[in-house]
Residue frames relative to the residue before (quaternion, step in Angstrom):
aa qw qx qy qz dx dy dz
X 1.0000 0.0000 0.0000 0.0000 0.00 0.00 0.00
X 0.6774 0.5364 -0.2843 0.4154 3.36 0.91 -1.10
X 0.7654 0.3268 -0.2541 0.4928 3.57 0.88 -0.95
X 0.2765 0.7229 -0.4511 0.4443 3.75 1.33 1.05
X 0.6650 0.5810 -0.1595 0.4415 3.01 1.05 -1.90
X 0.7310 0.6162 -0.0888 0.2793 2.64 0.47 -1.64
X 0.6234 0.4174 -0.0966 0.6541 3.59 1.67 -0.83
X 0.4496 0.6544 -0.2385 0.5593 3.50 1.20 -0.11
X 0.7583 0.1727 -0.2223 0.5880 3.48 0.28 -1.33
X 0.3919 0.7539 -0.4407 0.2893 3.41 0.87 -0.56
X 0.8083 0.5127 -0.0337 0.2877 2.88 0.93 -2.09
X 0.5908 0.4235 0.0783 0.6823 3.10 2.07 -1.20
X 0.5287 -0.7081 0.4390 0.1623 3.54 0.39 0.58
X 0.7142 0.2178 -0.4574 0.4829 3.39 1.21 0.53
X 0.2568 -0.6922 0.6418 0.2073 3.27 -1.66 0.47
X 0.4738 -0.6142 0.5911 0.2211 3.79 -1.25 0.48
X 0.3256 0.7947 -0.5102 0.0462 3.93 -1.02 0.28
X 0.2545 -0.8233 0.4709 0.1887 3.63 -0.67 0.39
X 0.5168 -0.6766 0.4612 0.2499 3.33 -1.11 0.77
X 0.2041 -0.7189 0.5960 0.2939 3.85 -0.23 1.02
X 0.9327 -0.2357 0.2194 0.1626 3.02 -2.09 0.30
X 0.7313 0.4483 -0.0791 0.5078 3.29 1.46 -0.64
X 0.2663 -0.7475 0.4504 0.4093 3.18 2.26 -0.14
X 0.4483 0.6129 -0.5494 0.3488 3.70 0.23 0.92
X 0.1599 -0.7933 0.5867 -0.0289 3.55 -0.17 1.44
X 0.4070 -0.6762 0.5934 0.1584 3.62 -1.49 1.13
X 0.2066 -0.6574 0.6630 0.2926 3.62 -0.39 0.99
X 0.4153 -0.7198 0.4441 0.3350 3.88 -1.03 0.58
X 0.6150 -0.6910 0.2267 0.3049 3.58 -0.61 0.68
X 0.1502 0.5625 -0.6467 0.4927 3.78 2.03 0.52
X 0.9438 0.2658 -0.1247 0.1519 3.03 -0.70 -1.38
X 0.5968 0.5384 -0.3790 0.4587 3.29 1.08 0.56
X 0.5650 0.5920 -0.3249 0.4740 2.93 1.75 0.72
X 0.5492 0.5677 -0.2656 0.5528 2.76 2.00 -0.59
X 0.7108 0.4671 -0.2404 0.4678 3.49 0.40 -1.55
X 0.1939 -0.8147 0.4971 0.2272 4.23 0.61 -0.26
X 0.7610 -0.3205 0.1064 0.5540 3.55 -0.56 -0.15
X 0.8279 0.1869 -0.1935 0.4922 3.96 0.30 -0.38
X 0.2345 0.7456 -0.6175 0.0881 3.25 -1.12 1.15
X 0.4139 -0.7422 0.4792 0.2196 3.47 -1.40 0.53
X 0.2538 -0.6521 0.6493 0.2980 3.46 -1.05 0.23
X 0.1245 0.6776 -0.7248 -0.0097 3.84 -1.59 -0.24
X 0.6990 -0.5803 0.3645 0.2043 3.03 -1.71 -0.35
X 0.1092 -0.9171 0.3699 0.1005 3.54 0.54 1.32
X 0.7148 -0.2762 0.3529 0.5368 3.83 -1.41 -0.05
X 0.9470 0.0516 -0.0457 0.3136 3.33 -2.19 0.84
X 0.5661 -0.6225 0.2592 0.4742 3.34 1.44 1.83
X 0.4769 0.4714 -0.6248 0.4000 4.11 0.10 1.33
X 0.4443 -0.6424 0.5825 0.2250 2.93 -2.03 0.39
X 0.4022 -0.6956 0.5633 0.1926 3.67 -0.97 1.28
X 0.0047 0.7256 -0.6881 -0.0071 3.67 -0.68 0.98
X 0.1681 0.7571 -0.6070 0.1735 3.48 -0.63 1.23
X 0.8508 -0.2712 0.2489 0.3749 3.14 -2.06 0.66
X 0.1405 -0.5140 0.6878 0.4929 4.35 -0.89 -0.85
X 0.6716 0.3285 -0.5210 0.4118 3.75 -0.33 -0.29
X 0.4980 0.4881 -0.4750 0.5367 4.54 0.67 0.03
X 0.6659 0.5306 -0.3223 0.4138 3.73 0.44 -1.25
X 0.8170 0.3063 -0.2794 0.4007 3.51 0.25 -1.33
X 0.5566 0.6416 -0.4221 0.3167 3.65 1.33 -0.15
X 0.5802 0.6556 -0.2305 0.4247 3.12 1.88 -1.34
X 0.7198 0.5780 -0.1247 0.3636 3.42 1.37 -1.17
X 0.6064 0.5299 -0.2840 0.5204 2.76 1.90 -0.89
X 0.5002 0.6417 -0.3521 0.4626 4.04 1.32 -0.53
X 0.7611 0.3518 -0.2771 0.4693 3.52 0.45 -1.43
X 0.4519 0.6006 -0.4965 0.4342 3.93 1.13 -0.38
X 0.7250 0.5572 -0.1566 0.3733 3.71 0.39 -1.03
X 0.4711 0.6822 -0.2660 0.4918 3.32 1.55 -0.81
X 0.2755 -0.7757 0.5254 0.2153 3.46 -0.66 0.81
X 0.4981 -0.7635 0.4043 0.0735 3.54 -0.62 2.48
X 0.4873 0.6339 -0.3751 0.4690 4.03 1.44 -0.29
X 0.7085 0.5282 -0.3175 0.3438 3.53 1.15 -0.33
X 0.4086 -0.6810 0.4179 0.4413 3.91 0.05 0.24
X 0.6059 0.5874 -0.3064 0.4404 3.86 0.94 -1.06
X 0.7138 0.4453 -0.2353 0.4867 3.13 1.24 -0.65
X 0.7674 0.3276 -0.2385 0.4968 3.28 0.57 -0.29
X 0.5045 0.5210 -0.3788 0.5750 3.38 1.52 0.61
X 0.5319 0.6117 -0.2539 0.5277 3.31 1.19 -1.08
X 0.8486 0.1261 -0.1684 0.4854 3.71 0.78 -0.84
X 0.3230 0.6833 -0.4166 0.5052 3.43 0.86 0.77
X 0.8734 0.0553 -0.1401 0.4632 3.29 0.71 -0.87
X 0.7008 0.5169 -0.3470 0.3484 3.34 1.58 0.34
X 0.5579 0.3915 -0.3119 0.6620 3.35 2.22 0.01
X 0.6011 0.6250 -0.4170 0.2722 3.65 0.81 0.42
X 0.7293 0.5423 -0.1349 0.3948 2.19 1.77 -0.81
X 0.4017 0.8012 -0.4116 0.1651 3.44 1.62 -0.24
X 0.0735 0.5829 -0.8086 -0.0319 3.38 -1.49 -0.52
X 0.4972 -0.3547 0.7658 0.2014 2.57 -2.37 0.72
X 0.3691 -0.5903 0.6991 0.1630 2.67 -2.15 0.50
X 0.3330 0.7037 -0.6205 -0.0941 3.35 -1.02 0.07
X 0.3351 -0.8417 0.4154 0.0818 3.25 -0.94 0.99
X 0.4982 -0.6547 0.4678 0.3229 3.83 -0.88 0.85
X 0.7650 -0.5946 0.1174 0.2178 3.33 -1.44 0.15
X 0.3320 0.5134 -0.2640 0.7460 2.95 2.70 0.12
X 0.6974 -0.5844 0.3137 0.2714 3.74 0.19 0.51
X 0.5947 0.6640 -0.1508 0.4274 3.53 1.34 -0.77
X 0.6080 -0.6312 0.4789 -0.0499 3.18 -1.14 1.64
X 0.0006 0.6325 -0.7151 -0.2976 3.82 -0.99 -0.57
X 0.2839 -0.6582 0.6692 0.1959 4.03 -0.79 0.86
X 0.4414 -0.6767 0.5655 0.1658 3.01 -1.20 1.33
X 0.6387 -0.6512 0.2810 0.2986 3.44 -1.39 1.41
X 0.6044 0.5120 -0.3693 0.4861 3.57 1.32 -0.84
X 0.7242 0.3888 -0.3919 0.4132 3.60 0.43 -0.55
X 0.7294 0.4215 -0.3364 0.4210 3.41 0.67 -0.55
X 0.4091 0.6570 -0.3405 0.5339 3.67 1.57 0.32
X 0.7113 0.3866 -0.2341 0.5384 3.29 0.92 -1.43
X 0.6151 0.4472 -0.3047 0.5734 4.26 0.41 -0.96
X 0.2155 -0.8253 0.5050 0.1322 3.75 0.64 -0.53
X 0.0630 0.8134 -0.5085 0.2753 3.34 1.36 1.43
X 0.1653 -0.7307 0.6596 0.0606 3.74 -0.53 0.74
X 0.6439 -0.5106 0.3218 0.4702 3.92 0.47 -1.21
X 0.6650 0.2245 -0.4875 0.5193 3.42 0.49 1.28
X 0.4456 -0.7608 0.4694 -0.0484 3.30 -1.03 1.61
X 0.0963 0.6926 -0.7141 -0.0332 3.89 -0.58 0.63
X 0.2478 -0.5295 0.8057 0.0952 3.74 -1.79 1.18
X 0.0076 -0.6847 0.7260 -0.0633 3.04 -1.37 0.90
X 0.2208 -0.8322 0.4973 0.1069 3.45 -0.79 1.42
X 0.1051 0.8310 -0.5431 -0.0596 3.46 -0.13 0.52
X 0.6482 -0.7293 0.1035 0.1928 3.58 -0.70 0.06
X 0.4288 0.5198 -0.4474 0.5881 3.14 1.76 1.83
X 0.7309 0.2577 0.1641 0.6103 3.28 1.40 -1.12
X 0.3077 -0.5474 0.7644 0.1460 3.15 -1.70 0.36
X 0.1454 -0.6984 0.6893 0.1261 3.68 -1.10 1.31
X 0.0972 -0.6615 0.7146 0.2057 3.74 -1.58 0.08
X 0.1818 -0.7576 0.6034 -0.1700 3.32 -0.98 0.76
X 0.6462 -0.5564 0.4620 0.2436 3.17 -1.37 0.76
X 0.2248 -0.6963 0.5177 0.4434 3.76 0.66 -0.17
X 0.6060 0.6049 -0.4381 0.2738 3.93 0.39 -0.63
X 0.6688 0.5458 -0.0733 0.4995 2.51 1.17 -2.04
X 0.5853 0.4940 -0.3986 0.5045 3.96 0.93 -0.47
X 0.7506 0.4778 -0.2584 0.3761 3.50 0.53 -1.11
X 0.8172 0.2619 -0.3391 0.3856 2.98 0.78 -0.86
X 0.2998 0.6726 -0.4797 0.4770 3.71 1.11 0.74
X 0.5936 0.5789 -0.1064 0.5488 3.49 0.33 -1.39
X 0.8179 0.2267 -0.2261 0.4781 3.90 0.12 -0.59
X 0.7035 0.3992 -0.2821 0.5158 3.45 1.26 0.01
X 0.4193 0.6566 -0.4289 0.4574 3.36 1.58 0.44
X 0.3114 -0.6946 0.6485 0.0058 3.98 -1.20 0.76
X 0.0763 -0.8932 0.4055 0.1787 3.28 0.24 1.29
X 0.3594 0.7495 -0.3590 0.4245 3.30 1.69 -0.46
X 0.7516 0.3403 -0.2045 0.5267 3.06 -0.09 -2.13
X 0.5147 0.6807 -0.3896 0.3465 4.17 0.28 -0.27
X 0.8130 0.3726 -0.0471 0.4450 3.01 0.57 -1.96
X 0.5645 0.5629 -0.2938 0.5274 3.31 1.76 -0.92
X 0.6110 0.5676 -0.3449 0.4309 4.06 0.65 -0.85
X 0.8145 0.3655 -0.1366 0.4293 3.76 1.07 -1.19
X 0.2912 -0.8140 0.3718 0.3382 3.15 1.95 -0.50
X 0.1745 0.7073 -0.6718 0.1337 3.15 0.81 1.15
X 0.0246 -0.7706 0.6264 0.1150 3.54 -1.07 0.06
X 0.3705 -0.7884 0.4387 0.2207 3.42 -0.84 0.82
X 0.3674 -0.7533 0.4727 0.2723 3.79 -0.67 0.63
X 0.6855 -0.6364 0.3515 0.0393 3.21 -0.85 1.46
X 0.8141 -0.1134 0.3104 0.4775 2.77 0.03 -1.69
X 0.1352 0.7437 -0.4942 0.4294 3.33 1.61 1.27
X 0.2006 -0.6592 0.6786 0.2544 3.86 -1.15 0.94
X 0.0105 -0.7998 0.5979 0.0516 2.69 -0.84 0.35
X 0.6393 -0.5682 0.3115 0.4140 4.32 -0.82 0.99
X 0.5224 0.6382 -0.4024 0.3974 3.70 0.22 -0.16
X 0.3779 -0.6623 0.6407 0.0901 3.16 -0.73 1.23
X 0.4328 0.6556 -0.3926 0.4782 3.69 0.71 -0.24
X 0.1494 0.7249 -0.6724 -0.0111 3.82 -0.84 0.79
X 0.2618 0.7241 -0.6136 0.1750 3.51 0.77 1.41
């Protein structure tokens, strides 16, 4: 059953994990292929953590540097998104210790959801992911950003799902 799941999130960009006893979380090994040898965690949109590249981090940092600091949003905006940073550096089973304020703030208790999306890797509470996610409207979503799907686009895939 377990190695169902497992091929599942695989399949779907999320994966499921739990923080062991020591709060020392296993980044899964998709994504330590992705993230290469240096990456940062921080604090990310809608109480997740942003796990992302250091050369993504310092680009992000370099944006919010530019940002004009007379504004309060801004300087709230970086308060809690360069306060939150950290390096990563990971033990020899792959695995981190999440710092208590961040894992306060993401409100991780002990089952983990990575979600890859496509600046970052988010981690999340898995509750708190799900029950976000079920109150989401993809329609009313896709309609708000105008995503629109091509029809009748070829497109290289042998695949005629």
């Amino acid at each position: 059953m377990k190695d169902d799941i497992e091929k599942k999130d695989r399949a779907n960009g999320e994966i499921c994990h739990t923080l062991d006893d020591k709060d020392r979380l296993a980044i899964p090994s998709r994504f330590r292929k992705i993230l290469t040898d240096s990456f940062v965690l921080t604090r990310g949109l809608d109480n997740c953590l942003w796990l992302m590249t250091t050369e993504r981090w310092k680009r992000l940092r370099a944006g919010i540097k530019k940002m004009n600091h007379n504004m309060q949003n801004v300087r709230d905006y970086e308060r809690i998104f360069i306060g939150g940073m950290c390096e990563v550096e990971l033990d020899k089973q792959g695995r981190f210790v999440l710092k208590s304020t961040l894992k306060d703030y993401a409100g991780i208790d002990k089952e983990v959801l990575f979600s890859q999306g496509t600046r970052y890797i988010e981690i999340w509470s898995r509750d708190k992911y799900f029950d976000l996610i079920s109150n989401i409207d993809m329609a009313d979503c896709a309609e708000q950003i105008s995503l629109a799907w091509p029809e009748d686009e070829e497109d290289d895939d042998d695949d005629d799902m």
